[in-house]
C-alpha positions as CSV (number, residue, x, y, z in Angstrom):
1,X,15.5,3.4,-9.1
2,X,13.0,1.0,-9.7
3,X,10.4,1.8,-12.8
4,X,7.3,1.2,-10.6
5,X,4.8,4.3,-10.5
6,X,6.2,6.6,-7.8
7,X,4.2,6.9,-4.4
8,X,2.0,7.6,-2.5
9,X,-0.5,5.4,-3.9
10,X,-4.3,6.0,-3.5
11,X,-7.2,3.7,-2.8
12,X,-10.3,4.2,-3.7
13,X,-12.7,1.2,-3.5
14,X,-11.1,-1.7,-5.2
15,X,-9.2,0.0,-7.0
16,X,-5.4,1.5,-6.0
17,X,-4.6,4.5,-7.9
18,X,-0.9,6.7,-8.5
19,X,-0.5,9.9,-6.8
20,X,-2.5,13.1,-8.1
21,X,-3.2,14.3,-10.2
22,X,-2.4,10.9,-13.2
23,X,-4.6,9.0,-11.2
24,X,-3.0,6.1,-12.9
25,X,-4.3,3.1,-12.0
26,X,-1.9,0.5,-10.3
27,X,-4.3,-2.2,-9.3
28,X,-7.6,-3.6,-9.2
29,X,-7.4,-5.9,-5.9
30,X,-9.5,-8.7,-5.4
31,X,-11.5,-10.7,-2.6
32,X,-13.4,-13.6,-2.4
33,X,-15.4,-13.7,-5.1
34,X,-18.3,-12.5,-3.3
35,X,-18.7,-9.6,-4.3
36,X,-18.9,-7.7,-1.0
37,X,-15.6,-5.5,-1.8
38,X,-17.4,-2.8,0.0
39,X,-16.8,-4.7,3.6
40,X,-15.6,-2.8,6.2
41,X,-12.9,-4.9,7.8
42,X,-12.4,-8.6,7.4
43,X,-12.4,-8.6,3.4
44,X,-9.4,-10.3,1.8
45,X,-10.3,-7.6,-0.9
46,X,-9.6,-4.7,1.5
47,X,-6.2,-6.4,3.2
48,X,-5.0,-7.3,-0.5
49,X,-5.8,-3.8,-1.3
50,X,-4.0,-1.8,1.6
51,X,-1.0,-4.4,1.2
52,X,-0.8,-3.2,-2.6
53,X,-1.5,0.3,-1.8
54,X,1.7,0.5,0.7
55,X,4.4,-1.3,-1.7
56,X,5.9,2.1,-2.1
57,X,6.3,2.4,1.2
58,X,7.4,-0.6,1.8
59,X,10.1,-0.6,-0.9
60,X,11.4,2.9,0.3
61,X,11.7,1.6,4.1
62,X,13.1,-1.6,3.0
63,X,16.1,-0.5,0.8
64,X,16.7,2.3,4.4
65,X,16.6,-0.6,6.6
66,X,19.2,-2.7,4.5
67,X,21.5,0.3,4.7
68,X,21.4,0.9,8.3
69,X,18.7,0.5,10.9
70,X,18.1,4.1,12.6
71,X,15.3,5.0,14.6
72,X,14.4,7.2,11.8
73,X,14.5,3.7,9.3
74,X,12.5,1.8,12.3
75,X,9.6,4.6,12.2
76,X,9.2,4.6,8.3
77,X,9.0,0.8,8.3
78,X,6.4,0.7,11.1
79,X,4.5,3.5,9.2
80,X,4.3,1.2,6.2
81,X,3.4,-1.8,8.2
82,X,0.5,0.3,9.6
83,X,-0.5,1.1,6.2
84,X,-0.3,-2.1,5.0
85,X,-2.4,-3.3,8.0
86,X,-4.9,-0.2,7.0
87,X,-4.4,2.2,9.6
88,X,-4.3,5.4,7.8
């Protein structure tokens, strides 16, 4: 296993955060300089963020997928796409 903070991870403005109740904090994503991190869609900020915010997701459908694609493996992975893509 991998020493990464276990997920879910959390977002909370620009910031991503470990699962409850460390709040640890994993990352502080960043956009264009701008400062307009509060955006609603469009931000590089809010894409970095939601990227950053799925990687345990990712990872865990990833290291499924390599073993054996399964309908099961196919649904996790898209789950962490949407994620990623910031569908909640």
């Amino acid at each position: 296993m991998s020493k990464f903070t276990a997920g879910p991870w959390q977002v909370h403005g620009s910031h991503v955060y470990g699962p409850d109740p460390e709040r640890e904090l994993v990352a502080q994503a960043h956009g264009n300089g701008d400062g307009s991190w509060t955006a609603v869609g469009g931000s590089r900020m809010v894409s970095n963020r939601n990227l950053i915010a799925a990687a345990p997701e990712l990872y865990e459908a990833l290291i499924d997928l390599v073993g054996c694609t399964t309908d099961k493996t196919l649904k996790a992975a898209r789950a962490a796409l949407a994620k990623a893509d910031g569908a909640q």
